[in-house]
C-alpha positions as CSV (number, residue, x, y, z in Angstrom):
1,X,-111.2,-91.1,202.1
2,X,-112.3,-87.7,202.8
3,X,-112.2,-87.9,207.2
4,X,-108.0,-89.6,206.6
5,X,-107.3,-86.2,204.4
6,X,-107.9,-83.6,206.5
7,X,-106.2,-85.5,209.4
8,X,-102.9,-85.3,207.1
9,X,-103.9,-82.0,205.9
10,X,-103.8,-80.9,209.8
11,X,-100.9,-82.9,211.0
12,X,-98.8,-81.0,208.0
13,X,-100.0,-77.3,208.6
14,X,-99.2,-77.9,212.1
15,X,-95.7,-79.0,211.9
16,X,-95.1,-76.4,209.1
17,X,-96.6,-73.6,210.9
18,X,-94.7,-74.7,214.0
19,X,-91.1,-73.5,212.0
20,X,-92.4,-69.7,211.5
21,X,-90.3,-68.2,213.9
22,X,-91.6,-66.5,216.7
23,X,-95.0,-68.2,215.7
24,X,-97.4,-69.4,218.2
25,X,-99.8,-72.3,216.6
26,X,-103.3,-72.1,218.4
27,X,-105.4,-75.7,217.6
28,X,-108.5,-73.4,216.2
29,X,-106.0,-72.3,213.4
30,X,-105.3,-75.8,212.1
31,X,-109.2,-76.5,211.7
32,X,-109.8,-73.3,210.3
33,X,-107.4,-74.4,207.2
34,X,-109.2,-72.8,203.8
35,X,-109.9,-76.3,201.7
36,X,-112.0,-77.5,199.0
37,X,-113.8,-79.9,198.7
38,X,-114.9,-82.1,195.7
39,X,-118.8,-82.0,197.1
40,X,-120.9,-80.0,194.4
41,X,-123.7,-79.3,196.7
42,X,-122.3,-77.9,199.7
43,X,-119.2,-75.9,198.0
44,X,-120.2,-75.8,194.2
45,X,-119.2,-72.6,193.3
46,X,-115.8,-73.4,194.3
47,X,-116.0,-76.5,192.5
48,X,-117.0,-75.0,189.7
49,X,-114.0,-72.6,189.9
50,X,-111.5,-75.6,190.1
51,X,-112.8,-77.1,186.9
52,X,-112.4,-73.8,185.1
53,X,-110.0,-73.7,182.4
54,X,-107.9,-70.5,183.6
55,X,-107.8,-71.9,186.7
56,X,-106.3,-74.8,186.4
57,X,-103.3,-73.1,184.3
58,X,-103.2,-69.4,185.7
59,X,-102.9,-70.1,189.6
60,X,-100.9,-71.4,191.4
61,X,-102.0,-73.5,193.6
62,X,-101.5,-77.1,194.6
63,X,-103.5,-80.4,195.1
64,X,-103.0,-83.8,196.5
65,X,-105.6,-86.2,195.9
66,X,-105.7,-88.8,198.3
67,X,-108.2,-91.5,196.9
68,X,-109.1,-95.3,198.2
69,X,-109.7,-98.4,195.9
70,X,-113.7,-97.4,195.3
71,X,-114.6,-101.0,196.7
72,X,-113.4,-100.2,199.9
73,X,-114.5,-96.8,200.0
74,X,-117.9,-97.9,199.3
75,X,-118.0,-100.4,202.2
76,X,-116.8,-98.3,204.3
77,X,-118.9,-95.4,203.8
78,X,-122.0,-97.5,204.0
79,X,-121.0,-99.1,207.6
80,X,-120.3,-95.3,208.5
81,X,-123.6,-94.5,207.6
82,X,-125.8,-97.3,208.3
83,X,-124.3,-97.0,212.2
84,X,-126.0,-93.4,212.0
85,X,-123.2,-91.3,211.7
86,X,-123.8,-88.0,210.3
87,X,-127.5,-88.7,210.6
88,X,-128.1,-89.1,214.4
89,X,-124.8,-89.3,215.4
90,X,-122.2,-87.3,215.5
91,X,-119.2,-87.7,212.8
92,X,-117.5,-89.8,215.8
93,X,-120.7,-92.3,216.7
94,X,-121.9,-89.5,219.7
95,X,-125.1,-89.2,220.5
96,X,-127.0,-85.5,220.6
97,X,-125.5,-83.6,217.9
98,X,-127.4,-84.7,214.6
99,X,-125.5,-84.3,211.8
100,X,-126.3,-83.0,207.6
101,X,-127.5,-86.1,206.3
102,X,-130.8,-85.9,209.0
103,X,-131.7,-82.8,207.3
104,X,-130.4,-83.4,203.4
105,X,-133.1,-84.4,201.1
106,X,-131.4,-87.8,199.5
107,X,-134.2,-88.6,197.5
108,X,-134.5,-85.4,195.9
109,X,-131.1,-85.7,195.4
110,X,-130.8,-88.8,193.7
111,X,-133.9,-88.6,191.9
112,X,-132.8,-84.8,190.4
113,X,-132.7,-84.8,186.4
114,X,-134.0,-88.9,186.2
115,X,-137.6,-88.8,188.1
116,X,-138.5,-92.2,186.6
117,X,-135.7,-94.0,188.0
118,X,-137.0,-93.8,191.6
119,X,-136.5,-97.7,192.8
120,X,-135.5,-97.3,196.4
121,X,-139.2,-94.8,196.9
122,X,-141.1,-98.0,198.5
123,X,-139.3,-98.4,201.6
124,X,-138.0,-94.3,201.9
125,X,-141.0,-92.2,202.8
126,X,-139.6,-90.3,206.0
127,X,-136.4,-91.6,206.3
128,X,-133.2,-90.3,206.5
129,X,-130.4,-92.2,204.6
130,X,-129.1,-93.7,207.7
131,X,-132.4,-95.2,208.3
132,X,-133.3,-96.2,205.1
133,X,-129.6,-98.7,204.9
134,X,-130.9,-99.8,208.0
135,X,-134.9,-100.7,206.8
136,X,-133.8,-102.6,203.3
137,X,-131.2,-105.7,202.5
138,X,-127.4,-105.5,202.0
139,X,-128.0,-105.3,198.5
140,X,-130.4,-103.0,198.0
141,X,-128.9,-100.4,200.5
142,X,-125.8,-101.2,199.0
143,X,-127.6,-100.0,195.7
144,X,-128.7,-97.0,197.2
145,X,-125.6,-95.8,198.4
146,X,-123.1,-96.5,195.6
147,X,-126.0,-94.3,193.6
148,X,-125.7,-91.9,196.4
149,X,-121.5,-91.6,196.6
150,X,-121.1,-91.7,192.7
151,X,-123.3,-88.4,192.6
152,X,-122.1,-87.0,195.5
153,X,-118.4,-87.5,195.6
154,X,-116.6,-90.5,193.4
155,X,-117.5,-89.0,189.9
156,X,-116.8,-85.2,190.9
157,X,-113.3,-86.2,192.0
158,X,-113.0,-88.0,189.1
159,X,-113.7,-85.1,187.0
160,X,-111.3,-83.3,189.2
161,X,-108.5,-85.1,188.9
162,X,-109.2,-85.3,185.2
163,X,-109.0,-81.3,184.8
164,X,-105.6,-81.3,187.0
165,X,-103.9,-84.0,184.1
166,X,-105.2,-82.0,180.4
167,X,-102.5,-79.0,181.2
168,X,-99.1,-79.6,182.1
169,X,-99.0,-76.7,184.6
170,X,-101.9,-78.1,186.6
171,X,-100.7,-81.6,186.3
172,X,-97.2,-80.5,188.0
173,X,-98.6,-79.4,190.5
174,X,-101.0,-82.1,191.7
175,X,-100.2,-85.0,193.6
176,X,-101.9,-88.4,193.8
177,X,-101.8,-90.6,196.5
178,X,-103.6,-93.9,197.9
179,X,-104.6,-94.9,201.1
180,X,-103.0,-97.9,201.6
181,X,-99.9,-96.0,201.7
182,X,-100.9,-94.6,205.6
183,X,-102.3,-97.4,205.9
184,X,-99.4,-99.3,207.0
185,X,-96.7,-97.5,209.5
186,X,-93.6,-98.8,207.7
187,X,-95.6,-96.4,204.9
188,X,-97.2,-93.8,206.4
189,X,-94.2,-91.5,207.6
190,X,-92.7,-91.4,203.7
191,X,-95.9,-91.1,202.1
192,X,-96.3,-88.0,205.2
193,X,-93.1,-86.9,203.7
194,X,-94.2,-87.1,200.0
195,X,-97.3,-85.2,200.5
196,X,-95.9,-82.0,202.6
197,X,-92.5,-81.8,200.4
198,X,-94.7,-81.4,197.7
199,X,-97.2,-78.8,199.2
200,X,-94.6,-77.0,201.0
201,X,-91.7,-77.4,197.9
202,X,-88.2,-75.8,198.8
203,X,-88.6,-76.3,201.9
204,X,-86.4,-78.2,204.6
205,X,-87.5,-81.5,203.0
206,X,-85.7,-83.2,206.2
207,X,-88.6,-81.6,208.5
208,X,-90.8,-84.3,207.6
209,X,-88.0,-86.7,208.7
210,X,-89.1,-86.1,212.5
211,X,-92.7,-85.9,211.7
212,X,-94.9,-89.1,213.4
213,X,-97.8,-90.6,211.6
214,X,-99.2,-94.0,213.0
215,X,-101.5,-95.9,210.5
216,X,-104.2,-95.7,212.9
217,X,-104.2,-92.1,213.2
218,X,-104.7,-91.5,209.3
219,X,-107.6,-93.7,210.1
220,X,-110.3,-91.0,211.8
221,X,-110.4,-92.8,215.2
222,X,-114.1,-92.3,216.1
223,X,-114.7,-92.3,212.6
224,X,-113.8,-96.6,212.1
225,X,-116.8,-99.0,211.8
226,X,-117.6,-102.1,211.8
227,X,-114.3,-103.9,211.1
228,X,-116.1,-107.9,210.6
229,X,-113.7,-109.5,208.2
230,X,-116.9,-111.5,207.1
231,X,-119.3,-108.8,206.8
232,X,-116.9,-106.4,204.6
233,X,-116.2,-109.2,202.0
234,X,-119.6,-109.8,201.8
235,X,-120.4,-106.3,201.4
236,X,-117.4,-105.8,198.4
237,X,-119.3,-108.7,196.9
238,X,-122.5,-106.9,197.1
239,X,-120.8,-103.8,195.9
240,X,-118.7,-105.6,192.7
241,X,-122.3,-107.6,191.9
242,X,-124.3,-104.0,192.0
243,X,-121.7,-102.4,190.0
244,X,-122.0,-105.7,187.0
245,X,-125.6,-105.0,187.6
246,X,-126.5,-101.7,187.7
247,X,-123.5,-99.2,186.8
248,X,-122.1,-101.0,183.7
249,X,-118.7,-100.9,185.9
250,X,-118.6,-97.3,186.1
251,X,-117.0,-98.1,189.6
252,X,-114.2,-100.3,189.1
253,X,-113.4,-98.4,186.2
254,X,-113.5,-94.9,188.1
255,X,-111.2,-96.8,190.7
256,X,-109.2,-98.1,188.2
257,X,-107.9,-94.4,187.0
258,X,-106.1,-94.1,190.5
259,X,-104.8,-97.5,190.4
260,X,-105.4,-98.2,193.8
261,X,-104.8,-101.6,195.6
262,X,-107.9,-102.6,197.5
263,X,-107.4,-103.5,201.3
């Protein structure tokens, strides 16, 4: 839940920069935050430099992984992308400002190191992703993207936070959370509180006391889709009969190491 992180990554660098005295906090310095991502194609050599040994136990620096039951995330990423986000759109659903995934070559991507496992190439011939979930069936799209988010994102995080836990250095110093903990707003303010206590340790831990975070602003506004009670179950079906099917439950297992409680 990528868009959700940085939103709580911003609201706590702006209350904590807000405290220096005498300091004035412009808006284009909380977006301007140096982070990481867990993306190996667009930051890889800072990836790679998180998974390195010496790194993990020589600096000290601190991580919160803020992670989704994979069902959910899956779902949701597919709506957000089969409504042409990123693609067409805009992150926020705005027309006239295309985004990466118009110009990133998915099928190259997927097909990278396994060129005989090219199922989806019938129905993909000058398509964007975005388009393509739109031109084939629930399942099949459904397919498509799990493949897609495993490579891309769900089994680089899991490596991740794999290398945070071997030393015990690196696995004091990491955090884990779960979405479903902003997810509610009798929640959100303490899990708020968790998370920039432990970024910001001997600190005022009561400064998070009088910090605000509503549910539906962990959310990404502009970045919600299709909320269809229906739909979504029938899509988490689709997702926990393509992972049976065609993962050997890599997914359920991957979200299983987080022990997040789907939505």
């Amino acid at each position: 839940a990528h868009k959700m992180g940085w939103q709580l990554l911003i609201k706590i660098n702006r209350n904590y920069l807000a405290r220096i005295p005498g300091g004035q906090v412009r808006k284009g310095e909380l977006y301007n935050v140096e982070h990481i991502t867990v993306d190996p194609v667009t930051r890889g050599a800072q990836y790679d430099m998180l998974m390195e040994h010496s790194v993990q136990t020589s600096l000290d620096y601190r991580t919160v992984i803020m992670t989704r039951h994979w069902y959910d995330v899956l779902v949701s990423g597919f709506l957000y992308h089969q409504s042409g986000r990123e693609c067409s759109l805009s992150s926020g659903g705005k027309r006239g400002s295309s985004g990466w995934l118009q110009r990133f070559d998915w099928k190259g991507f997927l097909s990278a190191g396994n060129e005989s496992s090219r199922y989806w190439e019938e129905h993909a011939e000058g398509k964007d992703l975005c388009q393509y979930l739109n031109q084939v069936s629930l399942l099949d799209g459904m397919r498509v993207y799990m493949d897609f988010a495993l490579k891309m994102w769900l089994r680089p995080l899991l490596r991740l936070a794999a290398a945070r836990q071997i030393n015990p250095l690196s696995r004091a110093r990491t955090l884990f959370l779960c979405y479903e903990q902003f997810n509610a707003d009798e929640h959100a303010s303490a899990a708020l509180k968790a998370a920039g206590s432990f970024l910001y340790p001997g600190e005022d831990v009561e400064q998070w006391d009088r910090v605000t975070l509503q549910s539906n602003e962990g959310g990404g506004g502009g970045h919600a889709t299709n909320k269809d009670k229906s739909l979504r179950e029938l899509l988490h079906g689709i997702v926990q009969f393509n992972d049976n099917a065609h993962f050997g439950g890599e997914v359920i297992e991957g979200s299983n190491s987080f022990a997040c409680r789907s939505e």
